[in-house]
Structures are given as C-alpha cells and as structure tokens.
C-alpha positions, 0 to 999 in steps of 0.5 A: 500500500502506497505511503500517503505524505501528509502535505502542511497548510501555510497558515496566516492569519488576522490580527484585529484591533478589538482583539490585539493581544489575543491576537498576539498571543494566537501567534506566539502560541503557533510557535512560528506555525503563522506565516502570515499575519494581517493587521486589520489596522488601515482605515480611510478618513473622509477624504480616503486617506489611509490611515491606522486605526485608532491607537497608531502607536501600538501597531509597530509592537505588533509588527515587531512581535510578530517578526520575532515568530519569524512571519510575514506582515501585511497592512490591511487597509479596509474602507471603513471610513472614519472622522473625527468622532464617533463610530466608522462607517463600515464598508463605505463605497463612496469614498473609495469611489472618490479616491480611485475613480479619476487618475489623478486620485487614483495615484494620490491614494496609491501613494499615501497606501505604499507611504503608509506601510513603508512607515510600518515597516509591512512586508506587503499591503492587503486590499479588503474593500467590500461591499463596491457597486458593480459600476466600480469593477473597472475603476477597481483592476485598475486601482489594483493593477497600478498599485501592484507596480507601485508596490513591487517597484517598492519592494512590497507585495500586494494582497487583494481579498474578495467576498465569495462568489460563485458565478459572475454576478452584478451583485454589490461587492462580489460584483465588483471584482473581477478575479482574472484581471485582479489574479494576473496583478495582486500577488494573492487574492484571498477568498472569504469562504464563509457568511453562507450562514448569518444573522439575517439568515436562518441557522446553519454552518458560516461555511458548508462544504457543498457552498465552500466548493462552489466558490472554490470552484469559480476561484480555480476557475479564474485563477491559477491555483498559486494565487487563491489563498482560502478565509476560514472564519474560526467565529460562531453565531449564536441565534436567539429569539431576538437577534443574531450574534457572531461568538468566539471560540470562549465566548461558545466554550462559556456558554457550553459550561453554563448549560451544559448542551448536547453537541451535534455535527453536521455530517459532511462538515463536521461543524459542531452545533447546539441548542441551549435554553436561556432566559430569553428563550431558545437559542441556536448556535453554530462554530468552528473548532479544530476539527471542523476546520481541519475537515474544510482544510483538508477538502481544500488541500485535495483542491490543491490549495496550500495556503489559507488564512484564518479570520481572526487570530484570537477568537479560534479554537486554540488547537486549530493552528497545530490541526491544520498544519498536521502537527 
C-alpha cells in the first residue's frame, strides 16, 4: 500500500484591533506555525486617506512581535471610513469611489497606501474593500493593477481579498471584482469562504462544504491555483429569539459550561452545533473548532490549495493552528 505524505497548510492569519493581544498571543502560541499575519489596522478618513486605526502607536509592537515568530506582515487597509468622532462607517463605497475613480486620485491614494506601510515597516499591503457597486469593477483592476507596480517597484507585495462568489454576478461587492484581471496583478487574492450562514439568515454552518466548493470552484476557475489563498472564519453565531450574534471560540466554550448542551455535527462538515435554553428563550448556535476546520482544510488541500488564512487570530479554537498544519 502506497505511503500517503501528509502535505502542511501555510497558515496566516488576522490580527484585529478589538482583539490585539489575543491576537498576539494566537501567534506566539503557533510557535512560528503563522506565516502570515494581517493587521486589520488601515482605515480611510473622509477624504480616503489611509490611515491606522485608532491607537497608531501600538501597531509597530505588533509588527515587531510578530517578526520575532519569524512571519510575514501585511497592512490591511479596509474602507471603513472614519472622522473625527464617533463610530466608522463600515464598508463605505463612496469614498473609495472618490479616491480611485479619476487618475489623478487614483495615484494620490496609491501613494499615501505604499507611504503608509513603508512607515510600518509591512512586508506587503492587503486590499479588503467590500461591499463596491458593480459600476466600480473597472475603476477597481485598475486601482489594483497600478498599485501592484507601485508596490513591487517598492519592494512590497500586494494582497487583494474578495467576498465569495460563485458565478459572475452584478451583485454589490462580489460584483465588483473581477478575479482574472485582479489574479494576473495582486500577488494573492484571498477568498472569504464563509457568511453562507448569518444573522439575517436562518441557522446553519458560516461555511458548508457543498457552498465552500462552489466558490472554490469559480476561484480555480479564474485563477491559477498559486494565487487563491482560502478565509476560514474560526467565529460562531449564536441565534436567539431576538437577534443574531457572531461568538468566539470562549465566548461558545462559556456558554457550553453554563448549560451544559448536547453537541451535534453536521455530517459532511463536521461543524459542531447546539441548542441551549436561556432566559430569553431558545437559542441556536453554530462554530468552528479544530476539527471542523481541519475537515474544510483538508477538502481544500485535495483542491490543491496550500495556503489559507484564518479570520481572526484570537477568537479560534486554540488547537486549530497545530490541526491544520498536521502537527
């Protein structure tokens, strides 16, 4: 019988400013098992500036802590536009639209974004702007065509993270990015495989392995495979009468040693799921685990794909890493 070598997973992964120290320690605690770690710390101001989120003083640490674990640092820059005071104005496409629509703009923002992580000190710069109108598509390759230059002429590579399709659509964010053209420019493109289930759906797994399949069916499609690089969601959601919330991996541990549910997994995913009587009434809950992850990881590794990155470091199951990479 012929020796089958198990093939380890390049694993990167987000660390977001909700949860910057559990993040850090997510890496130290892979001993090196994270290659590549995402900072989720660029911003857009009104005027689509890049800039770091809320505390810029501390991201430098964490790009020096994560060095120390022997990883690859990516600056994030998402287009949740933020002013002066309160809250930021999650997904905005207008801004966007405003900062790459016209060349002149356009080379401005390409500019201020390699500026921005030379001053980190980034190895290279992830794109996550959601939620663009189809309109937008042109403007977009565009924008990510002449930012790849601009990056590899700076020593820098380039990241472009997409929502999940699949087919060609003209729906609003997935519709505005076109995964040939971005394939043939960015260094990466990174395909969010999860919100198949949410909170304005009924519950279920964020990712099944039947929907999974088909979005990595229209990436392989698009892309060679050495450019697709797989999100894996480590998060849970938690459906009660009233609302719907997303629960980390402790959030969900917590919750198991409160009430004590009988845990259930679906046949072909392997997720895990419960049902819990609260105060308010019932609830539902589906999450990630190591083993339910390391089932999607292996389909994805029969697909040939040997690289995914987990959103976000801190709220996993804290054997997930290890499991993954077949430790």
């Amino acid at each position: 019988m012929p020796i089958v070598l198990a093939i380890a997973l390049a694993v990167g992964g987000w660390i977001v400013p909700w949860q910057r120290e559990a993040g850090v320690a997510s890496v130290d605690r892979a001993q090196g098992g994270v290659g590549d770690v995402f900072l989720f710390a660029g911003q857009l101001d009104v005027d689509g500036h890049p800039r770091l989120e809320g505390r810029p003083e501390t991201w430098p640490e964490v790009v020096s802590r994560a060095r120390k674990r022997g990883a690859r640092v990516w600056l994030t820059i998402v287009n949740d536009r933020v002013g002066p005071s309160g809250p930021p104005i999650l997904k905005d496409a207008e801004v966007v639209h405003r900062a790459i629509g016209q060349p002149d703009p356009r080379a401005r923002h390409r500019a201020e974004i390699v500026a921005l992580a030379q001053q980190l000190g980034a190895d290279g710069v992830d794109l996550d702007y959601e939620s663009l109108p189809a309109s937008e598509r042109e403007a977009f390759s565009t924008f990510v065509s002449e930012l790849s230059a601009d990056l590899h002429a700076a020593g820098l590579a380039l990241s472009v993270t997409v929502q999940p399709k699949r087919g060609d659509t003209s729906a609003r964010g997935p519709g505005a990015m076109d995964w040939p053209r971005l394939c043939r420019t960015a260094d990466r493109v990174q395909v969010m495989l999860y919100n198949e289930h949410n909170a304005q759906t009924d519950p279920g797994p964020v990712a099944g392995i039947d929907w999974m399949s088909e979005v990595i069916d229209y990436a392989l499609g698009s892309c060679p495979v050495a450019k697709i690089v797989p999100v894996l969601k480590v998060s849970g959601m938690d459906w009660g009468p009233g609302r719907a919330e997303w629960r980390s991996f402790a959030e969900v541990t917590a919750i198991r040693r409160e009430f004590q549910p009988r845990i259930r997994r679906e046949r072909r995913s392997k997720v895990p799921w419960f049902v819990y009587a609260a105060p308010d009434g019932r609830h539902v809950v589906y999450f990630e685990d190591a083993r339910s992850l390391k089932a999607k990881a292996d389909r994805l590794r029969a697909r040939g794909l040997r690289t995914l990155v987990l959103w976000s470091l801190g709220s996993e199951d804290p054997e997930s890493v290890s499991r993954l990479q077949n430790r």
